[in-house]
N, C-alpha and C positions, 0 to 999 in steps of 0.2 A: 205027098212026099216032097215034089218040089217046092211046098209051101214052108214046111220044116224046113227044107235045105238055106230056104232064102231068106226065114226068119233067123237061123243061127248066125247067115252069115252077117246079117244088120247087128247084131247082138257084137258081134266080136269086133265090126267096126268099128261102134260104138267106144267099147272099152278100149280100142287100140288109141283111138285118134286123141281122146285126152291124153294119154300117155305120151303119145308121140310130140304133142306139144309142148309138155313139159317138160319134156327131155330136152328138147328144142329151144326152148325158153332160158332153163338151167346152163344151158351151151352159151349161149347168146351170151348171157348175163355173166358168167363166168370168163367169156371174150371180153366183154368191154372192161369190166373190174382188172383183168389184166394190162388192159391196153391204156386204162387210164392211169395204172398204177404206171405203165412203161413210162408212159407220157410226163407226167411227176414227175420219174427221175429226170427226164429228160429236160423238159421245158425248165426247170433251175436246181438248187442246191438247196435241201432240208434246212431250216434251219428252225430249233425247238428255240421259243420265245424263253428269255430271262428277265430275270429283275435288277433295280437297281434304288437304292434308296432317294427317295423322293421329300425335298424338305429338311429340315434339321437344320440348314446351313445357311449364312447372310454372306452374299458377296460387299465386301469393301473395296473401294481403289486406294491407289497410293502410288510413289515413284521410285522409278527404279534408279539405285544409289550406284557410287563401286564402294568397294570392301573397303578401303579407305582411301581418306580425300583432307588435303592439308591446305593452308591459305598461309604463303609465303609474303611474310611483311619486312620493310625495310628495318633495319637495326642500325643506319647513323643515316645523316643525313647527305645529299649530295647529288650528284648528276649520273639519271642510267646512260651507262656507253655500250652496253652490249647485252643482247637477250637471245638464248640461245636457240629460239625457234617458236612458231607461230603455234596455234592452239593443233593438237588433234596428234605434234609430235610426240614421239617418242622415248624417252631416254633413262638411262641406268643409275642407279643408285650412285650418290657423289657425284654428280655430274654439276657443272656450275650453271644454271640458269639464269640469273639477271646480276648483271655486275655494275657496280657505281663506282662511280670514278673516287682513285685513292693516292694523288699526288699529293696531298697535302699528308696526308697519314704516311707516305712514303718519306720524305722531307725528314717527317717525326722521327721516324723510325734509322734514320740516317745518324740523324744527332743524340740519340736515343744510343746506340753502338758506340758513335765517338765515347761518350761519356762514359759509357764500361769499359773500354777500353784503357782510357784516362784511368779511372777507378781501379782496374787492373795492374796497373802499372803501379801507383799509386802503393797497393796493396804487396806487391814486390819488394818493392825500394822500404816499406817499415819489418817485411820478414827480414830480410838483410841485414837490416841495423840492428833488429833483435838480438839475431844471431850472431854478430860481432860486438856486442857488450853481452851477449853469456859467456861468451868463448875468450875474451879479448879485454875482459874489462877497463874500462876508463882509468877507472880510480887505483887501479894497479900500473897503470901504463903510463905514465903522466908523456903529457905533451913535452915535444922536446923546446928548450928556450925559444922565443923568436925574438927577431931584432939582432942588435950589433952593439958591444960598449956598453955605454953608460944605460941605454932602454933595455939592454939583454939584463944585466943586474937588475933593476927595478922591478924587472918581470918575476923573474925568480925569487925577489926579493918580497912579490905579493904573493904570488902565486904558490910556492912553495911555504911558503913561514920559513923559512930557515935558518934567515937570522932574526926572526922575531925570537921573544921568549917562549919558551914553550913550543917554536916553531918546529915542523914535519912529526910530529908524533902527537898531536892532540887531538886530530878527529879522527871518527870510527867510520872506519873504511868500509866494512860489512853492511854497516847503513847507509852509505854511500851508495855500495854496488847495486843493492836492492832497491831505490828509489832510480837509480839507472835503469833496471831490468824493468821498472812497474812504469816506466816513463814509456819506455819502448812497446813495451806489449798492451800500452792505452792508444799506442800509434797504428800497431797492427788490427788492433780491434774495431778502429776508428775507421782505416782503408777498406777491412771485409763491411761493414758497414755499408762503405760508399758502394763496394761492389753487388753488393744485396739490393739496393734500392736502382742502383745502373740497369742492374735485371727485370728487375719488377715492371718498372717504366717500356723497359722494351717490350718485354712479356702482354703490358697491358695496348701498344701499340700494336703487335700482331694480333690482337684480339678483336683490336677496331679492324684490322685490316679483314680479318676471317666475317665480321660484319657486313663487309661490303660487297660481299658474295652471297646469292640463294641459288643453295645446293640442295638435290636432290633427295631427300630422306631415302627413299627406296626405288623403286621400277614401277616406273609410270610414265602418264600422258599428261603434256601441258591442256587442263579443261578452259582456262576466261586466261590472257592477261589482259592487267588494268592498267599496265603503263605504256611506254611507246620509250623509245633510244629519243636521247635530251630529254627525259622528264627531269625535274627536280622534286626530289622525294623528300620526306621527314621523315624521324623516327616512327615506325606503326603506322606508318603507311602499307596498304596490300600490293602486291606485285600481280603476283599470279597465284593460281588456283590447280596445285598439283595433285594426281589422282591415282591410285591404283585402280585400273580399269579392268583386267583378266578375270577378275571373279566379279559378280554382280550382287545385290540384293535388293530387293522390295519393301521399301519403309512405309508404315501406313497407320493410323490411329484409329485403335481399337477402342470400341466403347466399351469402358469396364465391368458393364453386365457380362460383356462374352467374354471377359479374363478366364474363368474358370473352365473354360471348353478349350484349352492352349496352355501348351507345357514346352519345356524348351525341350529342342531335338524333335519333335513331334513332325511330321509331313499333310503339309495341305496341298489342294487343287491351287492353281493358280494359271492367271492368262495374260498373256504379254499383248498391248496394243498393237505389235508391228506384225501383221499376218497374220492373227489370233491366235498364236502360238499359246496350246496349254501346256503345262510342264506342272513336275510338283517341286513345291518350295518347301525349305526345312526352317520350322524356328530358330532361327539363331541367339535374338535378343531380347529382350523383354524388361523395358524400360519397370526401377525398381517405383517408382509413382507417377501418378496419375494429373493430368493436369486440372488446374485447378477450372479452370473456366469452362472448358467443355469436358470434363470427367472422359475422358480417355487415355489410354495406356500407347504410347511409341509399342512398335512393334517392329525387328526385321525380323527379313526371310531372307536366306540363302536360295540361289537360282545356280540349276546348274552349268557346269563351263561348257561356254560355247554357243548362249542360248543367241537368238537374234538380237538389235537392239543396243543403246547405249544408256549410261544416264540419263535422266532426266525424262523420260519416256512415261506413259502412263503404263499402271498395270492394276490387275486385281487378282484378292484373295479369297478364296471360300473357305470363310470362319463357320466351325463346327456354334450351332446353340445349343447348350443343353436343357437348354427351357422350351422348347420347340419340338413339338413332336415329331417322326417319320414313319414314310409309307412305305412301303416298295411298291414300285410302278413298273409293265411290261418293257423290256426296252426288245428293237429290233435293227436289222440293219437299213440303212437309208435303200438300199437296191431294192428290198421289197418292196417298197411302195409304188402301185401303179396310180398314176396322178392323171385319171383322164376323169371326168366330170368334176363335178364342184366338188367331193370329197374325194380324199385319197382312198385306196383299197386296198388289202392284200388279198391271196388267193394262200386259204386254209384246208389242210389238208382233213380230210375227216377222217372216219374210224377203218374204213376203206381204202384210204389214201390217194381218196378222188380228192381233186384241188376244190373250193368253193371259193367266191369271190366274197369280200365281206369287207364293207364298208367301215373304217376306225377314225379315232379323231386323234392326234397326234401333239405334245406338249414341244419343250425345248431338244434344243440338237444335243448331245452329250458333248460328241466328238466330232469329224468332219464323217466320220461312218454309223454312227448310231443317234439313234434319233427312241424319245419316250413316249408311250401311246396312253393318254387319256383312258379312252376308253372303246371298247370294239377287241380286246384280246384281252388273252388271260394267259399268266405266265405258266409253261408247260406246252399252250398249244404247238402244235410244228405248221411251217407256212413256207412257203416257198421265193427263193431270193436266184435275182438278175446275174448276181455275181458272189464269185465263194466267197465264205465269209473267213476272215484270219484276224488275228492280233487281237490283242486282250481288251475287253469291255473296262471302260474306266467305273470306279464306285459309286463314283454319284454326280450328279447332273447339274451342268449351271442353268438356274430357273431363276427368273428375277423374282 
């Protein structure tokens, strides 16, 4: 009897204690899948791997312009006396910037006035007279005798006819008056004449004088001057080098295979030399031929206001190819990567959303936060980052 007793009871141990252990196990193992999942959340921020196109695109350089830029040349010749400020100023449309001496054009312009003035006068004294032989005629009015005696007879004696034959009734008076009137109004027409050309003259001396000014087309920044206060300049000689500087753009020559990947108004990637500032640029312009020597097209880009940087700076553009295939490649954020041995790692969350460590190979930076991974991930996986991830993924990558 106590042998049964003690045989059931090994029996029931038996089945107990697997049990117990799996129960035990199933605990355990359900403790840690939780604790690792805590730890996930904990240790960083989820972040599911995405894509980005990879390829397609040729970076070119080129410099950064402003939106417009003019080259102020002298237009007479003469001595500069005054420049209205050193490169990098400022100044407002109309504004006078280099001025050359105009004493002698002044002078001009002095006796240039006398002489319409003259002419004006002139121009006066024959309406006058006009207008006292329309109104007054000669030839009806006769002059009264002059002289005294025997010279006052004589006079009246030619002058009249009157004791000639035929004398005071044989010429035609009407033809008379009319060769008076047309005498006078060749006189009137003679003075506006003078008065017309008095003008002109002056006209054409303010015109040198407005030459001897460079004025400012619009609102801008003096970029070079070429002269110095006492220069002596010639006609087409350069001064200065005036600029509209508020907007910028990016000129650069395009090889004409990639014309067709660029349309105006279109937006590319682009990178400014000063800080690696990327921004996107818009086509603005698109030279209508191609040069003949190196088969490329002029190209700007609009950049927008406010970017870092001035003129003359280098920059580049990433030209779409349409003859160039693409990929899409994993991109991730730069936090992820733990950079301790010779290859970089991230920690992958698996199906469990235990983390795994896994070693990736890493191509160019996109941005100053994203970075593209060769190979060692696949876009969709989720991996875990140092710091939260925000702000929008750019589309595609500068890869040389």
């Amino acid at each position: 009897m106590n042998m049964k007793v003690a045989f059931g009871m090994s029996i029931t141990s038996r089945i107990k204690f697997p049990l117990t252990l799996s129960l035990t196990l199933l605990v355990g193992w359900s403790a840690v899948t939780l604790a690792n999942s805590q730890s996930a959340q904990q240790a960083g921020n989820i972040y599911t791997v995405s894509v980005a196109p990879h390829g397609g695109y040729i970076i070119l350089g080129g410099s950064v312009i402003p939106l417009k830029e003019v080259t102020l040349a002298a237009q007479t010749a003469g001595r500069v006396v005054n420049i209205a400020g050193e490169e990098g100023a400022e100044f407002t449309a109309g504004t006078v910037l280099v001025k050359i001496n105009d004493d002698n054009l002044l002078a001009k312009k002095s006796a240039a006035e006398a002489q319409l003035s003259a002419s004006q006068n002139a121009m006066q004294n024959a309406q006058v007279q006009y207008n006292r032989e329309l109104w007054n005629p000669r030839v009806y009015n006769p002059r009264p005798m002059a002289g005294m005696g025997m010279p006052s007879m004589f006079d009246g004696f030619f002058d009249n006819n009157e004791f000639m034959p035929g004398g005071g009734s044989g010429g035609n008076k009407s033809i008379e008056r009319h060769a008076d009137l047309v005498t006078q109004g060749t006189q009137v027409a003679s003075a506006r004449s003078g008065v017309t050309e008095a003008e002109s003259g002056l006209r054409a001396i303010n015109a040198k004088l407005r030459d001897t000014k460079a004025i400012a087309p619009f609102d801008g920044v003096i970029m070079r001057k070429m002269v110095e206060i006492g220069d002596t300049v010639q006609p087409g000689q350069p001064l200065i080098i005036f600029s509209y500087s508020k907007f910028l753009r990016i000129q650069t020559e395009v090889p004409a295979r990639l014309m067709p990947g660029l349309k105006k108004g279109m937006v590319v990637p682009a990178r400014l030399d000063v800080g690696n500032t990327q921004v996107n640029a818009r086509v603005a312009q698109i030279s209508p031929i191609a040069d003949a020597r190196q088969h490329t097209v002029t190209v700007k880009f609009d950049l927008p206001e406010g970017v870092p940087g001035g003129p003359g700076m280098y920059a580049e553009v990433m030209i779409p190819d349409v003859s160039s295939p693409t990929q899409a490649l994993p991109v991730i954020p730069k936090s992820a990567i733990n950079k301790r041995g010779s290859l970089p790692s991230v920690k992958v969350l698996d199906e469990n959303n235990v983390p795994r460590m896994r070693l990736i190979r890493t191509g160019k930076a996109i941005d100053d936060k994203n970075i593209i991974v060769l190979s060692g991930l696949k876009p969709g996986e989720r991996i875990l980052t140092g710091a939260p991830v925000s702000g929008e993924k750019p589309s595609v990558s500068w890869d040389d």
